[in-house]
C-alpha positions in Angstrom: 43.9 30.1 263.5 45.5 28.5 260.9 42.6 25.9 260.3 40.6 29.2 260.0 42.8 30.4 257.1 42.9 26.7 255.6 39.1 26.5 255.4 38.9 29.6 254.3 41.2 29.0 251.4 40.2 25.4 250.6 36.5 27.5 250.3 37.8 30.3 248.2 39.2 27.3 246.0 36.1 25.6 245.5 34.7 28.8 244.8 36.7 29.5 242.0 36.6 25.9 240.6 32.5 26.5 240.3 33.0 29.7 238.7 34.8 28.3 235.9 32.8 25.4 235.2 30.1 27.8 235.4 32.1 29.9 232.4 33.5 27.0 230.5 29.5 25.5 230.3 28.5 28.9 229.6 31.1 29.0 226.4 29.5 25.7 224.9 26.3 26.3 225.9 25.7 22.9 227.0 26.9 20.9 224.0 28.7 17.9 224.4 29.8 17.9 220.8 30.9 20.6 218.1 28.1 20.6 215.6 25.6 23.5 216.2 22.6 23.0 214.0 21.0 26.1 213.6 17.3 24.3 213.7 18.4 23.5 217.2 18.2 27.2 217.6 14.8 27.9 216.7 15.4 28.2 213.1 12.0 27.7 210.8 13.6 27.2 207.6 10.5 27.7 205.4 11.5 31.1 203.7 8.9 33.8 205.4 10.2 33.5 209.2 13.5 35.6 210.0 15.6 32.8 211.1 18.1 35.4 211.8 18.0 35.5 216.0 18.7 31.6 215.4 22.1 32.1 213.2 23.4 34.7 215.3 23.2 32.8 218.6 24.1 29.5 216.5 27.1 31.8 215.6 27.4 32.5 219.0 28.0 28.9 220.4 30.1 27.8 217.2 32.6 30.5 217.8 33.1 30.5 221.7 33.6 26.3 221.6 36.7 25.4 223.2 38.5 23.3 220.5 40.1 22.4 217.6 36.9 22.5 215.4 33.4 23.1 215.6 30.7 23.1 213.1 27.9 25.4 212.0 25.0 23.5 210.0 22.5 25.1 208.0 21.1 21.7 206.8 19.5 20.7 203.3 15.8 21.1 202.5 15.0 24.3 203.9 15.4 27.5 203.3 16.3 30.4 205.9 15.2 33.6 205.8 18.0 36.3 206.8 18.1 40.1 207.8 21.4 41.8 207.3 23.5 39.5 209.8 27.2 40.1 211.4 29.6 36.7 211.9 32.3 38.2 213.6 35.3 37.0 215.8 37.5 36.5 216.8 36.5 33.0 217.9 38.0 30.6 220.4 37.8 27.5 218.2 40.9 26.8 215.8 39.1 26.2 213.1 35.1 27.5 212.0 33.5 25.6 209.7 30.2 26.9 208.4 28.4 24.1 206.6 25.8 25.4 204.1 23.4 22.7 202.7 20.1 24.6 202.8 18.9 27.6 200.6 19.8 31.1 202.4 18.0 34.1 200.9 18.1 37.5 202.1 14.2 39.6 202.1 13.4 40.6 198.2 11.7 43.6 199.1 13.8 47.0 200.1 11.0 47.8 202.7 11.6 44.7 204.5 15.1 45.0 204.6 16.3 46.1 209.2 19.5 47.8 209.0 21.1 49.6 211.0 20.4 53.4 210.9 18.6 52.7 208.0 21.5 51.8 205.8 22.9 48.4 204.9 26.5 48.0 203.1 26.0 44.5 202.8 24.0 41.4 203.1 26.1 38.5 205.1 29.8 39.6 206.8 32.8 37.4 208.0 35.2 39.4 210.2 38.0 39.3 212.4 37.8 35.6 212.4 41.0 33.4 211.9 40.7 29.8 210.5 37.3 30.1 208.9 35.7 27.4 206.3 32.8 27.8 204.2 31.5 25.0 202.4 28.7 23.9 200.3 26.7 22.9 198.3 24.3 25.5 199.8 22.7 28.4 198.0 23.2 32.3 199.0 20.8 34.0 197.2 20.6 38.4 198.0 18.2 40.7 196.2 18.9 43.9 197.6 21.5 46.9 196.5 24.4 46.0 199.2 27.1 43.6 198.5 26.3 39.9 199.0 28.9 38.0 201.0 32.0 40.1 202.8 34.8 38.5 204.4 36.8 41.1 205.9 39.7 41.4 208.3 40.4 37.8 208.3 42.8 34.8 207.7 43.1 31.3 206.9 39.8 31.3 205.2 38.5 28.5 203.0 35.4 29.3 200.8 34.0 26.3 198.2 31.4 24.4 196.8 28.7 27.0 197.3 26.4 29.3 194.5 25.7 32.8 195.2 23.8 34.8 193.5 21.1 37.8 192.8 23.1 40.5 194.9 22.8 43.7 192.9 26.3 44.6 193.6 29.3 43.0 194.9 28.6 38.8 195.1 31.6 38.4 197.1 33.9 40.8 198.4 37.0 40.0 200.3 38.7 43.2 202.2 41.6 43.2 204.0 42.5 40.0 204.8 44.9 37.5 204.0 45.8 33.7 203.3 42.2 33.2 201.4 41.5 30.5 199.3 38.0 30.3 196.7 37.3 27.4 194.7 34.8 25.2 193.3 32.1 28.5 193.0 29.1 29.5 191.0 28.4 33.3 190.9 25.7 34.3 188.9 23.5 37.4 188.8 21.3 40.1 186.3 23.5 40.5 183.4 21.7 43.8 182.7 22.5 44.8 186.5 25.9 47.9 187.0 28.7 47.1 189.6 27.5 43.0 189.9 31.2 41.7 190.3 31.2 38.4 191.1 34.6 38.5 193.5 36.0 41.6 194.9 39.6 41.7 196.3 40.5 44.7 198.1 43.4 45.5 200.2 44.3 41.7 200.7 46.8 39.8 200.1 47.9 35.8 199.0 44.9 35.4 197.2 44.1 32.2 195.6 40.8 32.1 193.0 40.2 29.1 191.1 38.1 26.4 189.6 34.9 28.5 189.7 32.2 29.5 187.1 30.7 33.2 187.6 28.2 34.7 185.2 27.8 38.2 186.0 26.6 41.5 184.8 29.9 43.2 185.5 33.7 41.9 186.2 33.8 38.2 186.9 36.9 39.3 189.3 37.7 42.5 189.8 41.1 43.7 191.8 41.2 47.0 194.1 43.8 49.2 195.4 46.5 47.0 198.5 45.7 43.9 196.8 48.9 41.4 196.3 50.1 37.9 195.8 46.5 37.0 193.9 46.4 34.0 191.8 43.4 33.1 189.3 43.2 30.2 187.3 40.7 27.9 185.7 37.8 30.2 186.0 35.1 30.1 183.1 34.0 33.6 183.1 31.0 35.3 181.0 28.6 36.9 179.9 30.3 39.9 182.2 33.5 42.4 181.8 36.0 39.7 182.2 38.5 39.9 185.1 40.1 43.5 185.8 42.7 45.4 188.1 41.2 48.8 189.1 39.8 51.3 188.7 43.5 52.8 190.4 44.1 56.7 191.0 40.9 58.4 191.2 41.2 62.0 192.6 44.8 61.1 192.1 45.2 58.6 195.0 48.1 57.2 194.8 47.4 52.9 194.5 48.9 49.7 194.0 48.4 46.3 192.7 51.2 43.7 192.7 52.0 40.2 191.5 49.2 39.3 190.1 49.0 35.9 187.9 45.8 34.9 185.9 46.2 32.0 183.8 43.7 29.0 182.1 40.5 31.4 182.0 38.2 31.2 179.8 35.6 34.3 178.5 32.8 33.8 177.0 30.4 36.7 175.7 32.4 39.0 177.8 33.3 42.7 177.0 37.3 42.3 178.0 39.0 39.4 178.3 41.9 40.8 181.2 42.1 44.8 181.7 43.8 46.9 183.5 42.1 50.6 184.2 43.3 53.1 185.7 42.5 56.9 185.9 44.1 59.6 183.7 46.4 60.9 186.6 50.6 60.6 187.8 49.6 58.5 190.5 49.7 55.1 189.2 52.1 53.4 187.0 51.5 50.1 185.1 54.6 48.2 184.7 56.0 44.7 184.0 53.4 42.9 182.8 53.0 39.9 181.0 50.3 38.7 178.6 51.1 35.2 177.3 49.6 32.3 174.9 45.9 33.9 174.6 44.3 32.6 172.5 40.5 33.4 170.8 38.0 35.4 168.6 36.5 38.8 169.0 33.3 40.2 167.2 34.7 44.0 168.3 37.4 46.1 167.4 40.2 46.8 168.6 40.9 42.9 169.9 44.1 44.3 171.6 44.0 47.8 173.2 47.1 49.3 175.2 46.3 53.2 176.0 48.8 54.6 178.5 49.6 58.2 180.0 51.5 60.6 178.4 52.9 61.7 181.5 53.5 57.9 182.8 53.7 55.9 180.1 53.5 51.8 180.6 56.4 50.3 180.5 58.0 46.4 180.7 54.5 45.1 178.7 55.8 41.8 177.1 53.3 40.2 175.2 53.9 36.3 173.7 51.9 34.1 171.6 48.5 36.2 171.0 46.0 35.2 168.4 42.9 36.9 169.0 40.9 36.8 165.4 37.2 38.3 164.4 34.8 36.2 164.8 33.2 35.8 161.6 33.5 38.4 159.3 29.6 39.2 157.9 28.8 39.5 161.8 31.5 42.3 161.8 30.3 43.8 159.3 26.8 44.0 160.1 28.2 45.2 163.9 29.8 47.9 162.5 27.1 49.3 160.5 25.2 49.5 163.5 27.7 51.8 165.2 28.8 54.8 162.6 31.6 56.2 164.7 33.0 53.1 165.0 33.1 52.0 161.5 37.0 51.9 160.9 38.5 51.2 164.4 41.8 49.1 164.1 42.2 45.5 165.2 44.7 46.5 167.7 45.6 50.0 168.9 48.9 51.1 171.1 49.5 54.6 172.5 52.8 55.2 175.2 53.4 51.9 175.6 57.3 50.4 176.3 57.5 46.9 175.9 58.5 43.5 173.7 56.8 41.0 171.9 57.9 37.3 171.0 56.2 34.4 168.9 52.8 35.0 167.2 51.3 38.3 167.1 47.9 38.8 165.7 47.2 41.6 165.9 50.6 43.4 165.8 51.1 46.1 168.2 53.8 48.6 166.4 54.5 49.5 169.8 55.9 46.7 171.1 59.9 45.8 169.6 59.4 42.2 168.3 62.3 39.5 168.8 61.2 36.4 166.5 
């Protein structure tokens, strides 16, 4: 009897050893290393066949390896044609690294275009994954209405050394997630294009965007309601609206936007330099903010344009070191006389506005107490 029970468990042992060999190959698919090449998937590469089915199960593979790293490679010299496509987690490997050497377009007709239920929010989405790294120098390249590239719902991500571009609406929109870092970029699209923001930040948090050129339609960065912790810096930006906050409080919703720092941008042949909009409601105050040593040249009026609520006036705007000048003076002239209403508008204009100003100050703001 008790040899019985012996074999008996010694077989139930082996049994179970088998089963998770069989689970731990099935997680790695048979790869004895952490690169997953999505050619080794079946991917064409030539730009007419959906190479889709081969990124997803590529995907697939690269997110279930067991280990500290593994490695996604869309290598140089082809380029894959994509349908709508979901990367989510979460994934068992500490760290995803999506390698993008190749060109990636999405279909340029609407017709072509499978989503599901016949609708498509966006393009290419990153969710729920911790410990993701994109990295160029590959192309992303969208024609279509949706948003480009979405990273939602995750953390620890690492995005550089990659171009996107063409999306007719959001390039890149990160939602709800935090920890991200963007650098090294180049977002371009249709200048004559609405809603082409080259970044998106929404509901996220310990932002970092720098170092990164994006020519857009629209915002070069815009910054959405539950957004905090962002820093921007060394971003050449233009033509496009500049870099914004809002729009905050529509339908009067009450929304914030915290600590936010941009600093060392540069605009050219943009709209707005940095703005801040919000709707004509109680439900959003703008408060301590800081514009300091901006420099540059403007070919419209007003250069410097502070317009707060009655109701909720801004308050805590300290502004130090501005000298924003007219471009040239005959091009002003000539711009002017090409819009009759806006013949005599004021270099800089200042409604319900609490605040200080220090140093330079061109234009003046009669709102703002100076201490010189």
């Amino acid at each position: 009897m008790t040899n019985s029970v012996m074999f008996f468990s010694f077989l139930l042992s082996l049994t179970l050893f088998h089963t998770f060999q069989l689970a731990q190959s099935r997680s790695t698919l048979y790869h004895d290393n952490k690169n997953f090449n999505v050619l080794d998937y079946g991917a064409i590469g030539d730009g007419f066949f959906d190479d889709s089915k081969a990124f997803k199960d590529a995907w697939e593979d690269t997110c279930n390896y067991i280990g500290s790293q593994s490695i996604m490679e869309i290598p140089e010299g082809y380029t894959f044609l994509l349908q709508p496509i979901e990367f989510h987690g979460p994934c068992k490997s500490k760290k995803i690294i999506l390698s993008i050497s190749g060109y990636v377009i999405a279909p340029g007709s609407p017709d072509e275009w499978e989503c599901k239920k016949n609708h498509c929010h966006q393009w290419i989405e990153f969710a729920h994954i911790n410990g993701l790294h994109i990295d160029g120098p590959g192309i992303l390249a969208c024609l279509k209405r949706p948003r480009g590239v979405v990273i939602s719902h995750s953390s620890n991500v690492h995005i550089s050394n990659i171009m996107v571009k063409d999306s007719p609406n959001f390039q890149m929109s990160l939602e709800d997630s935090k920890w991200v870092s963007v650098k090294q970029l180049t977002i371009t699209a249709d200048g004559d294009s609405p809603n082409t923001d080259g970044i998106h930040i929404q509901r996220s948090q310990n932002v970092i965007v720098h170092n990164s050129n994006i020519r857009t339609g629209d915002d070069c960065i815009s910054i959405g309601d539950g957004s905090k912790y962002i820093n921007i810096s060394r971003i050449s930006c233009g033509p496009g609206h500049g870099i914004s906050i809002g729009s905050l409080g529509r339908y009067g919703t009450k929304e914030t936007v915290e600590d936010v720092v941009v600093q060392d941008c540069t605009f050219r042949e943009t709209t707005n330099g940095v703005k801040i909009k919000t709707w004509q409601t109680k439900a959003v105050e703008i408060k301590n903010v800081m514009y300091n040593h901006i420099h540059g040249t403007s070919i419209k009026k007003p250069f410097v344009q502070l317009l707060c609520s009655k109701s909720v006036p801004c308050r805590g705007i300290f502004m130090n070191d501005i000298n924003i000048r007219e471009e040239n003076e005959e091009e002003e002239k000539i711009y002017n006389k090409s819009l009759s209403h806006h013949d005599h508008h004021p270099s800089a204009e200042c409604i319900n506005v609490k605040g200080e100003s220090n140093g330079v100050m061109e234009p003046k703001l009669a709102c703002l107490e100076s201490f010189v």
